[in-house]
C-alpha positions, 0 to 999 in steps of 0.5 A, a space after each residue: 395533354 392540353 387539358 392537363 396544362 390548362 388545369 395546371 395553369 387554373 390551379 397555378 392562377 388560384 394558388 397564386 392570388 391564394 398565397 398573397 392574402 395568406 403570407 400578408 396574414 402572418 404575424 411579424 417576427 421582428 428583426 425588421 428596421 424598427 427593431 434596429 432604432 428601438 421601436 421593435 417591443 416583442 412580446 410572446 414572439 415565441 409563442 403561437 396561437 392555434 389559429 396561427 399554426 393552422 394558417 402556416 398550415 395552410 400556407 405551406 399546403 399552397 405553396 407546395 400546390 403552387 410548387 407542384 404545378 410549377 413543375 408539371 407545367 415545365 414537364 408539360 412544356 418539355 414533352 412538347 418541345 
């Protein structure tokens, strides 16, 4: 059991440190500050690139990893007491 709650938390590390250069690659969507004053000039929001898909692919699939053993770790630490 202790080896399966250290492969949890290596995995939980790894898809953390992942997750933030992934969500910071993401293209702004408006509706922030500058749009309330003027300054937000969107153009093609709608529309998204193939390289943008891929990202919000891959960007799910570590959140559901990071989520996954988010779980597992809880379910490890409740068998143990």
């Amino acid at each position: 059991m202790e080896l399966l709650r250290i492969a949890c938390v290596v995995v939980l590390v790894l898809s953390s440190l992942l997750a933030i250069p992934l969500v910071l690659m993401h293209k702004g969507r408006g509706g922030g500050l500058s749009d309330m004053f003027g300054g937000g000039v969107s153009s093609g929001a709608g529309s998204s690139g193939v390289a943008e898909r891929n990202l919000n692919r891959i960007t799910i699939s570590t959140a559901i990893i990071w989520t996954i053993c988010i779980v597992l770790l809880g379910l490890i630490q409740r068998v143990n007491g």
